[in-house]
N, C-alpha and C positions, 0 to 999 in steps of 0.2 A: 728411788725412781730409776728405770733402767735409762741408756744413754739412747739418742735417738739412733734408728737406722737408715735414716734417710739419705738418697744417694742422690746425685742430680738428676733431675725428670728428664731433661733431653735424652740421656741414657736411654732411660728404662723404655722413651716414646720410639727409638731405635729401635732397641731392642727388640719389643714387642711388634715393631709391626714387620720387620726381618723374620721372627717367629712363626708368627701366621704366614708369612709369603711363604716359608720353608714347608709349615705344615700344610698349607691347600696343595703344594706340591708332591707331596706325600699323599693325601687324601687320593688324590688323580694317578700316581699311581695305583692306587690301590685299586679304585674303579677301575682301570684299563687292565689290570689282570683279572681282576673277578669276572670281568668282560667277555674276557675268553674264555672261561672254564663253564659260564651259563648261557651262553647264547651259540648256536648253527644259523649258517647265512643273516646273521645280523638282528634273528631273531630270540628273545630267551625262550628257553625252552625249559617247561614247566619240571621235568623231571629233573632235570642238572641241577632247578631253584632248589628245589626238595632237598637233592645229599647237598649242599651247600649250602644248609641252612645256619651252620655256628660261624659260618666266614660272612655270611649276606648281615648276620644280625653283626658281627663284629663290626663291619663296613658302616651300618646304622651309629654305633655305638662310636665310631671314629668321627666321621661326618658331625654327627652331633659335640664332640668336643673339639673340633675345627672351630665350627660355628661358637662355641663358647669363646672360645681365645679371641678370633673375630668380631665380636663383640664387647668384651674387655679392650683390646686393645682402640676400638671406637670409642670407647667410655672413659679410656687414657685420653685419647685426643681432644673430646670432648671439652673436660672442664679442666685439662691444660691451657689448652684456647681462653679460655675464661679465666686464668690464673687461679684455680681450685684446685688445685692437685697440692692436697695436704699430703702430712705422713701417714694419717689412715687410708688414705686415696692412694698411694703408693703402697703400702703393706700389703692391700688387699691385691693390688695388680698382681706386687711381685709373688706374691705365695700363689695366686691361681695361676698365673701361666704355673712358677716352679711344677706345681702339685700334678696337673694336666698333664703336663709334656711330659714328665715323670711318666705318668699311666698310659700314656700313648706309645712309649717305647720300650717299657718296663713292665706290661699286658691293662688293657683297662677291665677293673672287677665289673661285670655285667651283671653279677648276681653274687649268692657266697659265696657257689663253688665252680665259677664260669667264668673264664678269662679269655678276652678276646687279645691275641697277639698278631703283630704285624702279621707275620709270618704265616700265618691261617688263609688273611688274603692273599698268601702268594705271594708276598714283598722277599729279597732275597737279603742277607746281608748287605752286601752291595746296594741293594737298592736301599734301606733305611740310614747307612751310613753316610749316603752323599747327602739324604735330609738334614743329618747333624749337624748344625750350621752351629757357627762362633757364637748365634745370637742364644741358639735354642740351648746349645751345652752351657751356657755361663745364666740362663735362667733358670737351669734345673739343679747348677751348684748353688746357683747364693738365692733362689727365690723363696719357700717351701721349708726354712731354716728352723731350729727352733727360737733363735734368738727372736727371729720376725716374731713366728707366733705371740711368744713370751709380751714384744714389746706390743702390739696390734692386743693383746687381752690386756692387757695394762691402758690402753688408750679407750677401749670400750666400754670399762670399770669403770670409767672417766663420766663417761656418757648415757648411763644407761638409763637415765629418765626421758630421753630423745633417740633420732635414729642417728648414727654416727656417721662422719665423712658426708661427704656431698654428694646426692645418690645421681643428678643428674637431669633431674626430669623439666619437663617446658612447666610452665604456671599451669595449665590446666591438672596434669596430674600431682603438683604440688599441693594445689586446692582440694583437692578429694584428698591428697594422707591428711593436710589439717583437719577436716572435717572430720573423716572416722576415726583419727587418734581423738577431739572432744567427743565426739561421740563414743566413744571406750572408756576414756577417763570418766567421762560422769553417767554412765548407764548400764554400763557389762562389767568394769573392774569391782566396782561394789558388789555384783552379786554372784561372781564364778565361784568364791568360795562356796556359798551354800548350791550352786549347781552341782560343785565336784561332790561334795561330803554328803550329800545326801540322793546324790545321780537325779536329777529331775532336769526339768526337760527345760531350754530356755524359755523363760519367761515371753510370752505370749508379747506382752507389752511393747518388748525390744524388737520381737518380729515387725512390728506394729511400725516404729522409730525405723528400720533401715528399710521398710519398704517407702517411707515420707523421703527418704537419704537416697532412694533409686537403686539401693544397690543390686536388685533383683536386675536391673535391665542396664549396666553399666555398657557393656557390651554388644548389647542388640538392639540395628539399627534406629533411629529416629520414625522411620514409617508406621515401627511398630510401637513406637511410644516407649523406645529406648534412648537414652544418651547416645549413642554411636561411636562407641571409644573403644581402643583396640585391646588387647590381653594388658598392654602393660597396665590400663586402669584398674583392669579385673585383680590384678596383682598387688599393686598398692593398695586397693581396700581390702584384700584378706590378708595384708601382712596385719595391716593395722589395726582391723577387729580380731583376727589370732592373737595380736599383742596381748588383747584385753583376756582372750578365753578362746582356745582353739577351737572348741566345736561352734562358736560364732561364726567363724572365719570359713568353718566350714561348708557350715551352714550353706551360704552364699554359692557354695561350687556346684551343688547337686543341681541346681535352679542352670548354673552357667552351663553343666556339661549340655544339661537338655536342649538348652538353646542353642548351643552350638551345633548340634546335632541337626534339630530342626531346619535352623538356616541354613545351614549348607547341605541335608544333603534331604531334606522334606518336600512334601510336595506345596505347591503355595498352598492349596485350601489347609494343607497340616501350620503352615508358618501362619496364616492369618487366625487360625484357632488358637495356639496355643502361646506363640510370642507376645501378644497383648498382654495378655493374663499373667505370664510368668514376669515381663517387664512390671506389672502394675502388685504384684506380689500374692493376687490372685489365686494364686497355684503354685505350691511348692513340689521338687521334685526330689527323686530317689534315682540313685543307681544300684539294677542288682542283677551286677555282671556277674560277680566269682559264684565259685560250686567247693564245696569241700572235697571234693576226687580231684581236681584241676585248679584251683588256686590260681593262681594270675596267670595262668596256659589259658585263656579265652578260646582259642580255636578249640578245644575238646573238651567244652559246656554240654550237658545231656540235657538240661529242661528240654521238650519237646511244645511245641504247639502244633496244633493238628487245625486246621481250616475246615470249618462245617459248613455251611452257609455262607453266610456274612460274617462269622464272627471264628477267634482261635479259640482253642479250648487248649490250656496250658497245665502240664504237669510237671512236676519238679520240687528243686528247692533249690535254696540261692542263699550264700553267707553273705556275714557283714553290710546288711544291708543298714547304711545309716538312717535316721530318722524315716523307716518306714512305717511306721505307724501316724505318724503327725504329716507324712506327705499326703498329695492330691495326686500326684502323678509318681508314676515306676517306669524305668527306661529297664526292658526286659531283655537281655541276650539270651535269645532260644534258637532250637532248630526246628526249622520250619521243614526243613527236607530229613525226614530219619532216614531214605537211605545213603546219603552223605556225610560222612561221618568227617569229613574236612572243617578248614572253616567256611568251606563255599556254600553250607549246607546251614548256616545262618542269619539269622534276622534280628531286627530290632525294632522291638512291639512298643509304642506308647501305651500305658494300659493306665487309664481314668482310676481312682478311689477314692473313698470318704476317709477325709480327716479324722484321725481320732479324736476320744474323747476320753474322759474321766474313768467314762461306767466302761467303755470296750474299746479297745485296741485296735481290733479287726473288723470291722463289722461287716463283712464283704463275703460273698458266698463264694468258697473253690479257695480262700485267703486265710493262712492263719500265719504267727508268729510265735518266736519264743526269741527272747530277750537273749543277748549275749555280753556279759557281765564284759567292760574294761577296764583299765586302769589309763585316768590321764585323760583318757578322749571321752571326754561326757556332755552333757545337754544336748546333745540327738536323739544317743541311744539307739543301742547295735543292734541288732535281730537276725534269726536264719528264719527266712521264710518258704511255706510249703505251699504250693499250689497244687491243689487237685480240682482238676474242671474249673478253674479261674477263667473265665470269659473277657476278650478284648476285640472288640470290634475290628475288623479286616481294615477299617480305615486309619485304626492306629500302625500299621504296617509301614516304618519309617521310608519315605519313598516310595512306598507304592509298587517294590520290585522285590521279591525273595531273592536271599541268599546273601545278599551284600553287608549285610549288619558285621562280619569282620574288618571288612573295606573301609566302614564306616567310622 
């Protein structure tokens, strides 16, 4: 057994929150130069966004690990207060600041081969080094270690029939991880094996069990005959039906993105149509954003929809779409404007189908599929689907406004 590494918590609660002051200081640099470089009289100006686009997404990519640390270091205070700050509870602090601050001043990987560096946004020398504060240098020497790691998998080995350390949460979302961890143990862990080894599709039965479990509508409001709980609910129950079998866990998110969508950015008669339904389990849904020319580039998606009437007439194709054959609904990323080849020149189609079935897959006119073989990610079931003259009603037109479906 290795020896503990546990150091005094007042430290680290120092530590950490010197850290975050240091880096939101950092952050606001960074926005006050990129400031200058996009915007004339105080406005930005669309073409400066354009050639600054690897320093605006870098800016994204910092901001968001700000916000990480700022949160951590909440999560330190947290079950400090409450005298919970074990030596998992610590391990985990100290390695994520270490790892973070590490990547924030050392380039953070945005991709495989994309590194966002200070210095992109215009940060000079000077300016990154007055951020290196006592607190931020001596988290990134001892946080991030391999002894930590070493000791933190040695403590998790420990525990690995539960979730380890004290994650935090008020009782309400305690109650839902009990919940859908029994409900993993006694419904999904029994049959993932024969999901994987044979690719078949979950078991109808268990859709049946988490739609009784609410998980379709954890998120979307009570008017609509949701629980009304924020992301973090939606999180603890796909940690813990993942637990059981990822594409379970998955499961669950298709149904979440659509609603999210809906509710914020639908028009009410679209939020009263389809938020019931998806809250009640009603309707399962699909995402089938990517393209195999553009891959997670969404702004340069070709599917076209063309407006005839009342209704789009859709052509294209669209990868990795998961369970589309067994969904009711398809959240489509198309262009609605072809001579805008931007992303402003995009929408986002609710498009109605029929469930599949035994004898057919597809059975929708203008809709077909082929199967795309994975490893790991099973009981959905992957597909690239082709639309030729696939029909979706002008009312499925998220919002109500062309073009905004990248915004979205």
């Amino acid at each position: 057994m290795m020896p503990s590494t546990r150091e005094p918590g007042h430290d680290l609660l120092t530590m950490a929150d010197g850290a975050v002051r240091a880096m939101e200081g950092l952050l606001a640099d960074a926005v006050a130069k990129l400031r200058g470089r996009l915007t004339v009289g105080g406005r930005v100006v669309a073409r400066l966004f354009d050639r600054e686009q690897r320093a605006t997404h870098g800016l994204a990519w910092l901001a968001t690990y700000v916000e990480a640390l700022r949160q951590l270091a909440a999560y330190a205070d947290r079950i400090s207060a409450t005298d919970q700050l074990g030596e998992i509870e610590e391990l985990i602090i100290r390695i994520g600041f270490g790892e973070y601050l590490a990547q924030i001043f050392g380039g953070i990987p945005m991709n495989q081969g994309e590194i966002a560096r200070l210095s992109d946004m215009g940060l000079t020398r000077n300016d990154v080094s007055g951020r290196m504060t006592a607190f931020v240098e001596a988290l990134i020497a001892s946080g991030n270690t391999a002894l930590r790691r070493a000791r933190l998998v040695e403590l998790l080995r420990a525990h690995h029939d539960c979730t380890p350390g004290t994650p935090g949460l008020d009782d309400t979302l305690e109650s839902i991880r009990d919940e859908m961890r029994r409900f993993t143990v006694s419904e999904v862990v029994q049959q993932a094996q024969r999901w994987d080894l044979t690719d078949s599709y979950i078991s109808p039965d268990v859709i049946v069990h988490m739609t009784e479990l609410r998980v379709f509508g954890l998120t979307i409001p009570e008017e609509y005959l949701g629980m009304g709980l924020g992301k973090q609910g939606m999180c603890v129950a796909a940690e813990e039906l993942s637990r059981g079998y990822l594409g379970v866990g998955s499961l669950a998110m298709g149904s979440e993105i659509a609603a999210d969508l809906v509710l914020h950015h639908g028009t009410e008669q679209q939020r009263r149509r389809w938020l019931t339904k998806i809250a009640r389990g009603q309707v399962l849904a699909s995402v089938a954003f990517a393209e195999s020319d553009s891959g997670s580039d969404l702004a340069s998606v070709r599917t076209r929809a063309v407006l005839s009437g009342d209704s789009y007439s859709i052509s294209g194709s669209k990868i990795w779409v998961a369970h589309a054959a067994g969904a009711d609904l398809l959240l489509l990323l198309v262009r609605t404007n072809p001579n805008d080849e931007s992303h402003r020149g995009l929408s986002i189609l609710l498009a109605e189908k029929s469930r599949a079935d035994d004898k057919r897959q597809f059975s929708v006119p203008g809709l077909s599929g082929i199967e795309t073989p994975v490893i790991g990610y099973r009981g959905l079931k992957q597909y690239e689907v082709t639309f030729d003259g696939f029909q979706v009603p002008a009312s499925g037109l998220i919002g109500g406004v062309e073009g905004t479906g990248f915004t979205q």
